[in-house]
N, C-alpha and C positions, 0 to 999 in steps of 0.2 A: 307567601312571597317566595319561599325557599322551593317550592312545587314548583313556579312557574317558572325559576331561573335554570332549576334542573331538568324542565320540559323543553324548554327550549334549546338545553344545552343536549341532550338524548335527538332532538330533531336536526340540530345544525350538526351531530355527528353522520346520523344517519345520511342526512343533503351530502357532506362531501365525501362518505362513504359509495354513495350511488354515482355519484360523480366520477367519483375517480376509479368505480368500475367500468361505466363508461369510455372513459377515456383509454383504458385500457384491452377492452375488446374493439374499440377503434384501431389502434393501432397496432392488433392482433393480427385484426381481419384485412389490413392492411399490407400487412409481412406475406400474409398467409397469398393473398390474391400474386402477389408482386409475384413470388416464388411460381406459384401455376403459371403466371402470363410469360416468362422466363422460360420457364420447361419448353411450354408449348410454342413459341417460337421456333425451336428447333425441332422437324421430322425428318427430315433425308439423313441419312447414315452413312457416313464413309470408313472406311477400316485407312488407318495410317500405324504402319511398323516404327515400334519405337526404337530411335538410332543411339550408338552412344552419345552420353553429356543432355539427352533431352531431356526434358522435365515437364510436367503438366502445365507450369506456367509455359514455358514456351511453344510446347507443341497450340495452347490456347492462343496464343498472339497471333498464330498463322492462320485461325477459322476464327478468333473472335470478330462478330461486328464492330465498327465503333460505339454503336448508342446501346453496346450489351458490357453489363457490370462481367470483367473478366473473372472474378473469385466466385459468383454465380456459374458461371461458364465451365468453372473446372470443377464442384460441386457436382453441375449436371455430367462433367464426364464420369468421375469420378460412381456417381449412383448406376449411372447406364453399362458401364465397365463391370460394377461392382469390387472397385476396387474398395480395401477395408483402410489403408492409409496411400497416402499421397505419392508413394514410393513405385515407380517403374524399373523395369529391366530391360535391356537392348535386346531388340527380338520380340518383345509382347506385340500380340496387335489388339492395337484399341479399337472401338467406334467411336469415332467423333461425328457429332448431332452437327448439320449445318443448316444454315438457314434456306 
């Protein structure tokens, strides 16, 4: 009796183990796509000189679409730049990705 409640309790682990691996490469591969289809929306390159007071968020309001996530949007400057934190100086020129 004691076998079978412990076998069963060893298979209902393993069920919501594989489960909830599942569940988790779902919404992996999820992130993962969102991020590529993101990038790749944007290929044309424009260079824009950074003025005083701008800032990544705002120089992104001037090129972002509406139906693009703008903190995605400065990410992608941000990798394409290669800037290492979110910090500009007046004078830098960037590339900005437009659609």
């Amino acid at each position: 009796m004691r076998r079978r409640k412990r076998r069963r309790e060893v298979i209902r682990k393993r069920f919501v183990s594989i489960v909830g691996l599942l569940v988790l490469l779902s919404f992996a591969s999820g992130y993962v796509f969102t991020q590529r289809s993101a990038a790749s929306d944007y290929n044309i390159l424009q260079e824009y000189v950074v003025q005083p007071g701008d800032t990544l968020w705002s120089i992104a309001q001037i090129y972002v679409s509406p139906k693009t996530d703008i903190r995605l949007f400065i990410r992608h400057m941000q990798a394409l730049n290669e800037l290492p934190s979110p910090i500009i100086q007046p004078g830098q020129v960037l590339l900005i990705p437009t659609p």
